[in-house]
N, C-alpha and C positions, 0 to 999 in steps of 0.2 A: 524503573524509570518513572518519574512522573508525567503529570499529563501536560504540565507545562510546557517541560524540555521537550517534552516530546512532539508538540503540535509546531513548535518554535523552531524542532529539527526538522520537519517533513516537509514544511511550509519553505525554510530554507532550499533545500534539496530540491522543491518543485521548481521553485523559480528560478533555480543557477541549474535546471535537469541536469542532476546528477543521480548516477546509483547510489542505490543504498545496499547494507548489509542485515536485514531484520532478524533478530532472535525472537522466536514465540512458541508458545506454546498452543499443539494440537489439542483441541476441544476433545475428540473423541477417546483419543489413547492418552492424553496427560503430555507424550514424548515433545521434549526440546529440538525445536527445527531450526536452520541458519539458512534464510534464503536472499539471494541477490535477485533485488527487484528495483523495479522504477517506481517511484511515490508517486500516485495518480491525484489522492484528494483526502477530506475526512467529511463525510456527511453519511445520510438518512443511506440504509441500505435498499436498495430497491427492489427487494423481494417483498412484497406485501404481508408475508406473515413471518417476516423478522423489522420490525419498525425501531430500528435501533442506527446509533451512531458509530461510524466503524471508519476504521482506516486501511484505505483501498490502493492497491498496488497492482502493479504487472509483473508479473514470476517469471520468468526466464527459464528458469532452471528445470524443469519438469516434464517438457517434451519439446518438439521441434518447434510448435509455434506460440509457445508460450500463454497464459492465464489470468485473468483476472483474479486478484488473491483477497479479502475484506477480511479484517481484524477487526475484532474488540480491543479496545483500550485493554483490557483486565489480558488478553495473552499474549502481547507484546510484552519481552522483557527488555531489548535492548536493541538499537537502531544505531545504526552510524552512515554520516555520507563517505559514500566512497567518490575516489579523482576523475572516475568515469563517468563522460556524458551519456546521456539518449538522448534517441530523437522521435517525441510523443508521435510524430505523424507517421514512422514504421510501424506503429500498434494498435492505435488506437483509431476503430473502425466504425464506433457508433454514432451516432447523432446525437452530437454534445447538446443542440439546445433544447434536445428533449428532456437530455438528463446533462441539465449545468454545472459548472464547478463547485465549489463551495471556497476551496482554495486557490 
């Protein structure tokens, strides 16, 4: 997927909050993952000693309360919105204007 469709998809999806469908690939083991998340943003990671641009989602899928999930451009293979809303205020519990949107 390139980075075009790809910011032009996530960007979509944020603002009509819809699920997505994300294929990527795990850094550690290589293994192809499919997970249903909420598209949160694409910006600066906020771990200080990873200073990189990444695209940042909510996982669902992994336990009962669900994760904050940050991609690299490079392990994303494929993105789709799926018909299903969310509603960012069930999950999201930080303090947005310390850490702002980007999208």
């Amino acid at each position: 997927m390139n980075f075009r469709d790809m910011i032009f998809k996530l960007a979509e999806a944020i603002q009509e909050k819809k699920l997505m469908l994300v294929c990527f690939r795990l850094k550690s083991t290589g293994e192809v993952v499919k997970r249903e998340v909420a598209p949160l943003d694409y910006s600066l990671s906020q771990k200080p000693k990873y200073k990189e641009f990444k695209v940042h989602f909510w996982d669902f899928g992994t336990n009962d309360h669900g994760h904050p999930l940050s991609l690299t451009v490079e392990q994303i293979i494929e993105m789709e919105i799926l018909a299903e809303s969310f509603k960012p205020e069930e999950f999201i519990t930080w303090n947005v204007k310390k850490a702002p949107w980007m999208i």
